[in-house]
C-alpha positions in Angstrom: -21.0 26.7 2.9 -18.9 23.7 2.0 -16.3 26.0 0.2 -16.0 28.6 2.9 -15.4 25.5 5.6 -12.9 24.1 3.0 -11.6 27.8 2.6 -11.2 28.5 6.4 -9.7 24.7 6.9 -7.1 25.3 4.7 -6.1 29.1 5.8 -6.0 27.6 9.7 -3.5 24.8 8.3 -1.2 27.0 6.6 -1.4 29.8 9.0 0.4 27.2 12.0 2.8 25.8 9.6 4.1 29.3 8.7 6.4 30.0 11.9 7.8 27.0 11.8 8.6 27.8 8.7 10.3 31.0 9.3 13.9 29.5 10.0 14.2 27.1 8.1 13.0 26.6 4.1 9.5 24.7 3.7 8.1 23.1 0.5 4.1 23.2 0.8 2.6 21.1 -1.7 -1.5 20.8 -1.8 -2.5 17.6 -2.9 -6.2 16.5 -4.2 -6.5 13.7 -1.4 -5.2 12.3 1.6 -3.5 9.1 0.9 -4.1 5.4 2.4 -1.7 4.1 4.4 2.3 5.5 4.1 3.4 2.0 4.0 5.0 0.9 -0.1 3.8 -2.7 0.5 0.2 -1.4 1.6 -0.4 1.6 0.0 -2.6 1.8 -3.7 -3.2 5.6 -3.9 -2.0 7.8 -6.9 -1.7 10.5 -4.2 0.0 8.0 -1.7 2.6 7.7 -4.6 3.1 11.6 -4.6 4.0 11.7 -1.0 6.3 8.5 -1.0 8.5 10.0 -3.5 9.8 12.4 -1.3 10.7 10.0 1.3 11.2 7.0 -0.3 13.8 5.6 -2.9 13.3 2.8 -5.1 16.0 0.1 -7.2 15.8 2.7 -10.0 13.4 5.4 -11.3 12.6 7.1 -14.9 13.6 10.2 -16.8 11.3 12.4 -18.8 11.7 10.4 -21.9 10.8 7.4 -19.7 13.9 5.9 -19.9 14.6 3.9 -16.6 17.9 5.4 -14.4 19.8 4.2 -11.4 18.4 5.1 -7.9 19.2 3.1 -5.4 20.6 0.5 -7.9 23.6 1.3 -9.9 22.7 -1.6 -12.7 21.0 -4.2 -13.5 22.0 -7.6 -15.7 19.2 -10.4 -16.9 20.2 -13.6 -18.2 19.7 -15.0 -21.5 17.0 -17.1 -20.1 15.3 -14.1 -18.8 15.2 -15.8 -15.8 17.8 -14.2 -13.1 18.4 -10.4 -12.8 21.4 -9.7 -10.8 20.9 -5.8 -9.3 24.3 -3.8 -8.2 23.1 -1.5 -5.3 24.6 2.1 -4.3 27.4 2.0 -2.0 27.0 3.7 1.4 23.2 4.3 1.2 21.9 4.5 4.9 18.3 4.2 5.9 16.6 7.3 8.1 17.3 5.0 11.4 21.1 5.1 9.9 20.6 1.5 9.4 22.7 0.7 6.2 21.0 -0.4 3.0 22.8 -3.4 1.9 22.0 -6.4 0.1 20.3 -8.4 3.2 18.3 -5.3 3.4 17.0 -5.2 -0.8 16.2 -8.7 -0.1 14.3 -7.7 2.9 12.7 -5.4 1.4 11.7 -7.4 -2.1 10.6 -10.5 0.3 8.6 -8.2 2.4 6.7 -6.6 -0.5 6.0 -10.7 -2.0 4.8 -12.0 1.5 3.6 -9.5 3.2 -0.3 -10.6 3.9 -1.7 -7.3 3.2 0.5 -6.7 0.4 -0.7 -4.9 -3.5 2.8 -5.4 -4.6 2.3 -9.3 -4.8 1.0 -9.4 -8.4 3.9 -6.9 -9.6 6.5 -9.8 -8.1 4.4 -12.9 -8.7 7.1 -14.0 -10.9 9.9 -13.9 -8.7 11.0 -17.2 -6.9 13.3 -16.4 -4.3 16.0 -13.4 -3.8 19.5 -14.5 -3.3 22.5 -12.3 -1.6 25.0 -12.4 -4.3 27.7 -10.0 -2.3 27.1 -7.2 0.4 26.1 -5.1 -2.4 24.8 -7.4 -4.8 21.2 -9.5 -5.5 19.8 -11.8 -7.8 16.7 -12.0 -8.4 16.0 -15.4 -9.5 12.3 -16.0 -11.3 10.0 -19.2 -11.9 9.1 -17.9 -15.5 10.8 -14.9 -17.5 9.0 -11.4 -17.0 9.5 -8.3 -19.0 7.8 -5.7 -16.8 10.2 -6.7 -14.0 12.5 -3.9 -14.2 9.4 -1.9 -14.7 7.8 -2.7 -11.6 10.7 -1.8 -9.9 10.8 2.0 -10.7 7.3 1.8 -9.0 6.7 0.4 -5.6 8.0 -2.8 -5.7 11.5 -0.9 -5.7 10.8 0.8 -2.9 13.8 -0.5 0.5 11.9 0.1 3.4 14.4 -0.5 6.7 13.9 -4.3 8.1 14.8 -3.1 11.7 12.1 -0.4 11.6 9.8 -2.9 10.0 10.4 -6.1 12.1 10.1 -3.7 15.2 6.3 -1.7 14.2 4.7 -5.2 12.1 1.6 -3.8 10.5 2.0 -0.7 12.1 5.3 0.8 10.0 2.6 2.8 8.0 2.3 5.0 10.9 6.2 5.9 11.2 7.7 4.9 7.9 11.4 4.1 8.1 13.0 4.0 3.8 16.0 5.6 2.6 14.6 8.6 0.4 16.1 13.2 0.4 13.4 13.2 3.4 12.5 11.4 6.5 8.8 10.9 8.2 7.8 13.4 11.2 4.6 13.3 11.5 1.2 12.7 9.8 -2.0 14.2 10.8 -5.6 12.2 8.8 -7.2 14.8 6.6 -4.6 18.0 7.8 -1.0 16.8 6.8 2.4 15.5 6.7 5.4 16.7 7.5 9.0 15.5 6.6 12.7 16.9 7.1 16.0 16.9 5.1 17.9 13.6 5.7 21.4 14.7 6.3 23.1 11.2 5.3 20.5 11.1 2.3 23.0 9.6 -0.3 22.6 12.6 -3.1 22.4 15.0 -0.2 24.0 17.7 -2.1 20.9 17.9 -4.4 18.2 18.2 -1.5 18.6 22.5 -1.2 14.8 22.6 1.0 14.8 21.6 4.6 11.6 20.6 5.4 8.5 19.6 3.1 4.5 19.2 4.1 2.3 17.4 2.1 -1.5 19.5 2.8 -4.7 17.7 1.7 -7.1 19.9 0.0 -9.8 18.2 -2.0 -11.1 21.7 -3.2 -9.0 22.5 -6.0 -10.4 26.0 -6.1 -9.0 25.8 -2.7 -5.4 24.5 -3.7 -5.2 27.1 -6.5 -6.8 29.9 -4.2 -3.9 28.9 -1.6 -1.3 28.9 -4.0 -1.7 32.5 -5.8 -1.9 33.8 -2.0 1.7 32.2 -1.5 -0.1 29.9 1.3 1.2 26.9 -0.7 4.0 26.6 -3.5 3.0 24.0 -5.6 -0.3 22.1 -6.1 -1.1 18.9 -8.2 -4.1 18.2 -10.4 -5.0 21.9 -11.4 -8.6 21.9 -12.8 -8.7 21.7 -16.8 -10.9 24.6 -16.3 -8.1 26.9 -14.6 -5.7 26.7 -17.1 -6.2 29.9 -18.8 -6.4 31.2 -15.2 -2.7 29.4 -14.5 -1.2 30.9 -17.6 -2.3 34.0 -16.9 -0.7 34.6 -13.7 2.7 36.0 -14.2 3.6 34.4 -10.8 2.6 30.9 -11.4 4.0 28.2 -13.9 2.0 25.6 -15.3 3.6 21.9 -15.8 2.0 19.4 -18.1 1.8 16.0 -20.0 0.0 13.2 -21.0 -0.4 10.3 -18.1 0.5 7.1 -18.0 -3.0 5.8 -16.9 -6.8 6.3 -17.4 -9.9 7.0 -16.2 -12.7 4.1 -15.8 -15.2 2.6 -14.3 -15.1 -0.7 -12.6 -17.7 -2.7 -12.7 -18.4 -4.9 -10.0 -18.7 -8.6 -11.5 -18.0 -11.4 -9.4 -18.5 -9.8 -6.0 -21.9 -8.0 -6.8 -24.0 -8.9 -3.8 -27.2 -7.4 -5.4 -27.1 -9.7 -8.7 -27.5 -6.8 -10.7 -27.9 -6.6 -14.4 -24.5 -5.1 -14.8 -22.6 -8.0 -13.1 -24.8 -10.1 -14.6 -24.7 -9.0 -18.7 -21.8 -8.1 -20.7 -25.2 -6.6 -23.1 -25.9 -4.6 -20.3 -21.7 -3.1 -20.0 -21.5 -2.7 -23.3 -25.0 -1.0 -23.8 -23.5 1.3 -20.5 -20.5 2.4 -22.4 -22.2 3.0 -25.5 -24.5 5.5 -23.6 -21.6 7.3 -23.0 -20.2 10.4 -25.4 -16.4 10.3 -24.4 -15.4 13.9 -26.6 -18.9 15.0 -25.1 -17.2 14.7 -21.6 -13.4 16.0 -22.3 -14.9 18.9 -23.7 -18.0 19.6 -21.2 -15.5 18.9 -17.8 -12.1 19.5 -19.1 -12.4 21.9 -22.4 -11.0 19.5 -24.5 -7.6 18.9 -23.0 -7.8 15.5 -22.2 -7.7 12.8 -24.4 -10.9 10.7 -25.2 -10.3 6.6 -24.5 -11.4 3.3 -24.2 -8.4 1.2 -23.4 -5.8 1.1 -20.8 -3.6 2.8 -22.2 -4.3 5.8 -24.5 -4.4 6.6 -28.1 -1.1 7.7 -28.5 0.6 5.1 -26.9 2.6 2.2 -28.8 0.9 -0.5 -27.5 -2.8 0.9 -28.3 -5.0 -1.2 -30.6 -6.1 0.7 -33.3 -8.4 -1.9 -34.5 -10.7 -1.3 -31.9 -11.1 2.5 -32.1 -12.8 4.5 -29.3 -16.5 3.7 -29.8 -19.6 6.6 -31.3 -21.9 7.0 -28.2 -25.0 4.9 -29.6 -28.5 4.9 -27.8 -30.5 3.0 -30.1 -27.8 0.4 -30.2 -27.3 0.7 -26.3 -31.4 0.3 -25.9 -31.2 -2.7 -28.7 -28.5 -4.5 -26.2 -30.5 -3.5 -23.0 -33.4 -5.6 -25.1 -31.6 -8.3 -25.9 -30.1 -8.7 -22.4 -34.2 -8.8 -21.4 -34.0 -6.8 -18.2 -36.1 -4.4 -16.5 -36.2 -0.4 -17.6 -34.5 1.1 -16.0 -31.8 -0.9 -14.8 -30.9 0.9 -11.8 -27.1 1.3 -10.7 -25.0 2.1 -7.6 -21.9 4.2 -9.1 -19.6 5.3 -6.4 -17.3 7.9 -7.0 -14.8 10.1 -4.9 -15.6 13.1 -3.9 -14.0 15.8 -5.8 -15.3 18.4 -8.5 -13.9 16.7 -11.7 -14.7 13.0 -10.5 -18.4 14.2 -9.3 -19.2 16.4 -12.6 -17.5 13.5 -15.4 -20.3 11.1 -13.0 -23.3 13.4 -13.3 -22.5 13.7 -17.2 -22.4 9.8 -17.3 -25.2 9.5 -15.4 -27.4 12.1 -17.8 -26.0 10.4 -20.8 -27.3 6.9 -19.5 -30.4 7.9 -18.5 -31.0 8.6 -22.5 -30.4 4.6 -22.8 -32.6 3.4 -20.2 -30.4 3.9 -17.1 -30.9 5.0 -13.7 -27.8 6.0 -11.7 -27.6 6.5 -8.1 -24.4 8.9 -7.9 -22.8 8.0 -4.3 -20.1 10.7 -3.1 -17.9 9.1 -0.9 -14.4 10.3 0.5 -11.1 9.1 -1.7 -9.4 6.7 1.0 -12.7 5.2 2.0 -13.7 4.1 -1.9 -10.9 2.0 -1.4 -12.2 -0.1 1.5 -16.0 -0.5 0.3 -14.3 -1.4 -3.5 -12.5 -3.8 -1.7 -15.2 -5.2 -0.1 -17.8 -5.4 -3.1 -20.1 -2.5 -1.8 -20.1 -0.7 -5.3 -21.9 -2.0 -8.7 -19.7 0.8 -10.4 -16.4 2.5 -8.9 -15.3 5.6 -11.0 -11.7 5.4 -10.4 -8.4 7.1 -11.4 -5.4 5.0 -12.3 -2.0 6.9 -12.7 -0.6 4.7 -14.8 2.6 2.8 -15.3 5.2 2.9 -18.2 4.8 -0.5 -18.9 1.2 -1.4 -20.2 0.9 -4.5 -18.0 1.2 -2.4 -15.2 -2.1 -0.8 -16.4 -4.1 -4.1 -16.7 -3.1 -7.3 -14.9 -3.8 -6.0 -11.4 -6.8 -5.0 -12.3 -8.2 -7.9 -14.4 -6.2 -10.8 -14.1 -8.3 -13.5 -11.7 -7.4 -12.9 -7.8 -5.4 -10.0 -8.8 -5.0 -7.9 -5.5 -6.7 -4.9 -7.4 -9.3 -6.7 -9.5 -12.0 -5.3 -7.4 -14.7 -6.1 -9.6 -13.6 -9.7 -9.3 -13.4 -10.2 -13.0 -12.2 -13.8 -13.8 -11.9 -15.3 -17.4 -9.1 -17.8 -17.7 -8.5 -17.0 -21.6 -7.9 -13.5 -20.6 -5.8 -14.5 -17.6 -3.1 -16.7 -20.1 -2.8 -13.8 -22.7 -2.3 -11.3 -19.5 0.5 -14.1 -18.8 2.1 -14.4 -22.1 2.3 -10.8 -22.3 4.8 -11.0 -19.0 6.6 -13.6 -20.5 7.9 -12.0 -24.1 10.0 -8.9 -24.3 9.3 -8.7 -28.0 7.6 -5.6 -28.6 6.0 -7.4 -31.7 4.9 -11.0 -29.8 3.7 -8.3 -27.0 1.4 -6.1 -29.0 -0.2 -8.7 -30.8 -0.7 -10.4 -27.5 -2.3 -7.0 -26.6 -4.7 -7.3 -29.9 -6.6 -10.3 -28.1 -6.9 -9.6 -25.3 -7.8 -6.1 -25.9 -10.6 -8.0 -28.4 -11.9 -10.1 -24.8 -12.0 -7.5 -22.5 -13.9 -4.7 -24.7 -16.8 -7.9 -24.9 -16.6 -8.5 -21.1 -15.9 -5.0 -20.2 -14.7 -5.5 -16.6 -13.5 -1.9 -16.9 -15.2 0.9 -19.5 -12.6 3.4 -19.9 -13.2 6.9 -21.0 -10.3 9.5 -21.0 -7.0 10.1 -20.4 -5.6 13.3 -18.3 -3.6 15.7 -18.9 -1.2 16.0 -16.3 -1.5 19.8 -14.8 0.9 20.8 -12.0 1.4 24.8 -10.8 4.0 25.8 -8.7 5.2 29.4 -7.6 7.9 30.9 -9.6 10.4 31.0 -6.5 10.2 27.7 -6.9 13.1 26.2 -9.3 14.4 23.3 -10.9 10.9 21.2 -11.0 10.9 18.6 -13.9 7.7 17.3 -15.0 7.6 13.7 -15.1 5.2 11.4 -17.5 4.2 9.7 -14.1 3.0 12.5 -12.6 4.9 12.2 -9.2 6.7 15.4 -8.1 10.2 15.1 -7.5 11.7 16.7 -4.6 15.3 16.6 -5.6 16.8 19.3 -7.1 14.1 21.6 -6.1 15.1 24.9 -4.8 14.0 28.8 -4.2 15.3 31.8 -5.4 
């Protein structure tokens, strides 16, 4: 019943959009959620980060090879000090009020996402002092201590010019009608059914931008999003099921994209904002007996046939800054039973996991929840809708949040939001203040060496604690129609609109 609703949902959607469609060229892309709010200091959705790159630009961006390129920045200069980074901005660049971006704007814009009381960006800038206007097109960037993910964090987000007319005149509302200075501009956003966006004709690479409009469709079904897209009802859908890749391939129509993310997939355990006092929060016995429970191959190749990649740090096996003294862990149940002992609480130890609704997130949580059991576990699997996770994470009403980060290209950007104390993502409210000064020191060196051995303890504290169990890493799987042309898989995942094109 829940399919055919999703089914009929879905055809209803499409079926309006497609006279409107009929004079002009529309890009339909089905995506696995519908975002939080549209706003770049607000949002903190992998999915909110699809949509905003089709609308809006940031200070730079990266390549394939995850080299970082100029986007709305032409260049960048850091001192010897590492303490002042003076950014050259694109001439001519207008915002989609045709307000210009200059450098009063960039400052805006950068002062906006460090103040802003709602803000998730605020931990990504924490190191910047002030902004100064250097010239109409030029600002520096002047910092209290010198950061190495800076440039980083600005191919993210934090990069992202939003216009200050626009967001003086809406205040907290600028999420609703989005104002940046991206190849599209905002029309309109329906919760749960979709958003639509236009060609900007001033966009500064204009002559790249060959579709006029494009509509972002929620679908949580995948079976739905692929379903729609070898009907031609949508042209290109992210997160394909592992399990329909054979399926993809096999469909001389369709063209699979992949590679490895940037991020991870864990669980968050509530720690300092557990309500219930619960023996997770309580015991790092009882976290590490949890993760021990848990046969990681055992899930990549039951959910996902084997193409993801098993993990149990933040950034994955393959990447340079993994710690391969502390390899991914054998799942253990007399040792997770000998810890549960140990930690002398009561079996079972019951546990509220929380997890968004959608087929891969709920089966990896009912194969973790079969696999604890086996230790002396009893999870309570709670199904609740992606944006919605969010607030209740937010506000401590989990004991363990199953959550997908995207990743970023710089491995601080996978672990100090989310573990250093305060951090505007720490959800679990993890605090320990030998942790926070190596998360610190590893902003503060760009020496690749210094870095990763910073990395080696802290990665040594934080498998003890575990604030944060990880347990794979995706596979980044895109389709898209082949009328569709000139689509470049990126290692972040996000689907860029520019270039894109149909026969």
């Amino acid at each position: 019943m829940s399919f055919m609703r999703l089914t009929i949902l879905a055809s209803a959607v499409l079926t309006s959009l497609a006279g409107a469609a009929q004079a002009q060229t529309t890009l339909r892309i089905g995506i696995a959620e519908d975002p939080d709010i549209l706003d770049p200091s607000i949002g903190r959705t992998y999915v909110g980060r699809i949509v905003f790159s089709a609308f809006c630009d940031k200070l730079f961006d990266i390549d394939e090879k995850l080299n970082i390129v100029p986007q709305l920045a032409l260049s960048y200069e850091t001192s010897a000090d590492g303490k002042e980074m003076t950014i050259k901005l694109r001439p001519n660049v207008k915002f989609h009020d045709g307000e210009p971006l200059d450098a009063e704007a960039a400052k805006f814009s950068i002062e906006r996402h460090m103040t802003l009381p709602t803000s998730f960006r605020k931990s990504e800038l924490a190191s910047v002092d002030h902004v100064e206007v250097v010239d109409p097109l030029t600002i520096k960037l002047v910092l209290k201590t010198p950061y190495s993910p800076l440039i980083a964090q600005l191919t993210d987000r934090s990069g992202m010019m939003v216009s200050p007319k626009a967001a003086k005149v809406a205040g907290d509302k600028f999420g609703l009608h989005p104002v940046c200075a991206g190849p599209y501009k905002f029309v309109e956003r329906v919760q749960q059914d979709r958003m639509v966006f236009e060609r900007f004709a001033d966009y500064w690479n204009k002559d790249n931008i060959h579709i006029d409009r494009v509509v972002f469709l929620p679908i949580v079904d995948a079976t739905v999003r692929l379903a729609n897209l070898k009907s031609g009802g949508l042209d290109l859908i992210e997160r394909v099921l592992a399990t329909d890749i054979k399926d993809v391939r096999a469909d001389p129509k369709l063209v699979l994209s992949t590679a490895p993310e940037l991020g991870y997939q864990g669980l968050t355990i509530n720690i300092g904002n557990d309500k219930t006092k619960g023996p997770l929060s309580q015991s790092a016995k009882v976290r590490q007996a949890l993760s021990l429970s848990i046969d990681r191959e055992a899930i990549n190749q039951v959910v996902f046939n084997g193409e993801f990649t098993p993990g149990n740090q933040w950034v994955s096996p393959t990447h340079p800054y993994y710690q391969k003294a502390f390899p991914i862990p054998g799942r253990d149940i007399a040792k997770a039973k000998a810890l549960l002992k140990e930690a002398g609480v009561s079996l079972p130890v019951t546990v509220d996991y929380m997890v968004p609704k959608g087929t891969e997130y709920e089966a990896v949580a009912q194969v973790v929840q079969s696999m604890a059991a086996e230790a002396g576990f009893d999870i309570k699997v709670r199904v609740v809708e992606f944006a919605t996770t969010f607030k209740q994470a937010q506000a401590g009403e989990f004991q363990v949040f199953q959550i997908n980060w995207s990743g970023r290209i710089d491995p601080d950007g996978n672990s100090y939001i989310f573990m250093r104390s305060k951090a505007p993502q720490n959800d679990g409210v993890y605090s320990n203040p030998e942790a926070d000064k190596l998360m610190e020191d590893g902003r503060a060196t760009s020496n690749v060496e210094e870095r990763r051995a910073i990395y080696g303890k802290l990665t040594k504290i934080l498998l003890d604690d575990l604030p944060i169990i990880y347990i794979y890493h995706r596979t980044l799987l895109i389709a898209h129609t082949k009328k569709l042309e000139g689509y470049r898989q990126m290692p972040d995942g996000l689907v860029r609109v520019v270039g894109l094109k149909f026969k």
